[in-house]
N, C-alpha and C positions, 0 to 999 in steps of 0.2 A: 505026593507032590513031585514033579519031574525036578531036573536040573536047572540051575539058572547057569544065565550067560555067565563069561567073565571077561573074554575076551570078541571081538567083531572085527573083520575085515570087510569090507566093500571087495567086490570083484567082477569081471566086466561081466555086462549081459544083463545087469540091474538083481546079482545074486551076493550073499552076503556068507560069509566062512564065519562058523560062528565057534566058540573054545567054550563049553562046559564046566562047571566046578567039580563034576565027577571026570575032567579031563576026553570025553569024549567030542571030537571034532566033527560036525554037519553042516550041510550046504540047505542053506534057506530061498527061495527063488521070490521077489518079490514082486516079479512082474505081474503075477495076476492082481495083485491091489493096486495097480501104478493108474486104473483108468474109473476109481473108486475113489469119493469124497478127498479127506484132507491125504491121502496118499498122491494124488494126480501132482503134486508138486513136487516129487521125489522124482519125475522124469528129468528132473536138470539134472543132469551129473554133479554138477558142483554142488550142489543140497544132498545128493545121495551119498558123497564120497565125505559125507560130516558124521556120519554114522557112529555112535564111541555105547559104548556099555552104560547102560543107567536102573542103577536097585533093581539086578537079576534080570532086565531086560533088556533091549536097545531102544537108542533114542535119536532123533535126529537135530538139526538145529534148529527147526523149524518147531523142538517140541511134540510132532508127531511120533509114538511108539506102537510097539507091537507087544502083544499079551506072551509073557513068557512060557505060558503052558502051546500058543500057537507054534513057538520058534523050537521047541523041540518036537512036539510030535508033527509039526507039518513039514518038518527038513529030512534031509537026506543023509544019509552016512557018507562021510567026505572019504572020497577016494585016494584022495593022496596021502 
């Protein structure tokens, strides 16, 4: 079983910084689902920037989430 989230930031470009329970830090890009079913409403910025942690994945306000096995192996290792 991968890591689950713990922590989520929103950041520009419609990418999200995401914190690890093993502590390790990755960049998730969510624009390729932005023009896909109930994601297409996550283009408002202000729906996108509600983003918060929900039972090891993230969620938004709108209740749309993402599968936490997708949020680690489809992100990136955070550069900073």
């Amino acid at each position: 079983m991968n890591p689950r989230v713990k922590e989520v930031y929103p950041l520009e470009n419609y990418e999200l910084r995401l914190i690890f329970v093993n502590g390790e830090e990755k960049v998730f890009d969510i624009k390729p689902y932005l023009n896909t079913g109930v994601f297409k409403a996550l283009n408002d910025p202000l729906l996108f920037n509600t983003v918060r942690p929900f039972l090891g994945s993230i969620a938004w306000a709108n209740n749309v989430d993402v599968d936490p096995d997708t949020l680690y192996e489809d992100s990136r290792k955070n550069p900073a």
